[in-house]
N, C-alpha and C positions, 0 to 999 in steps of 0.2 A: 504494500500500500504506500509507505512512505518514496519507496523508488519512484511512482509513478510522478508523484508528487513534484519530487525533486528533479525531472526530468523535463519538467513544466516551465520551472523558471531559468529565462533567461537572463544572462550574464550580461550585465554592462560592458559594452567595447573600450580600451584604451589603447589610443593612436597616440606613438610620439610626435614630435613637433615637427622632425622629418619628413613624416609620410603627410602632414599637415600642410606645410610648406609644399610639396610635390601636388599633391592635389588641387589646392588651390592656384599655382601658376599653373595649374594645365587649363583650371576654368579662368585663368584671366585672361589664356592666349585665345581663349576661342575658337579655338580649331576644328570642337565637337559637341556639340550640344551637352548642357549639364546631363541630364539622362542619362546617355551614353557614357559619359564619366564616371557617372553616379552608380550604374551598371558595371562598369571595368572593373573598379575599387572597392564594391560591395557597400558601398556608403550611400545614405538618405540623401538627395536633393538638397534639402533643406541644412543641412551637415556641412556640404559643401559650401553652400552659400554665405552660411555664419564665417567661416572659416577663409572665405575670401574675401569679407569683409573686413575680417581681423587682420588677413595680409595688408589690405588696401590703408586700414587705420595706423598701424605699423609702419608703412610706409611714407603718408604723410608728414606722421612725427619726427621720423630720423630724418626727412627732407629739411623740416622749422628746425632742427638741433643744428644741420650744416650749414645751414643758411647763415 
């Protein structure tokens, strides 16, 4: 009984910052529709999209720090 149970819940995913950074420049370069991204790497749309938001916000700040 309890196996069935515990077969049930799924496990939170943890991406390093690597595969984070990789993913989100492949959806900055636009080369393939989010989907098809989202499809390759086994990752939500929506995952995706936070995540290259965070590149983009990232980016802007180390831009204002050189400036």
């Amino acid at each position: 009984m309890y196996d069935t149970i515990y077969k049930e819940i799924k496990v939170r995913r943890k991406f390093d910052e690597e595969f984070k950074a990789k993913v989100a420049v492949e959806a900055l370069n636009e080369e393939k529709p989010l989907q098809e991204i989202a499809e390759e790497y086994a990752v939500h749309p929506n995952q995706i999209r936070a995540w290259k938001k965070q590149l983009l916000q990232l980016l802007v700040c180390s831009m204002t720090v050189f400036t």
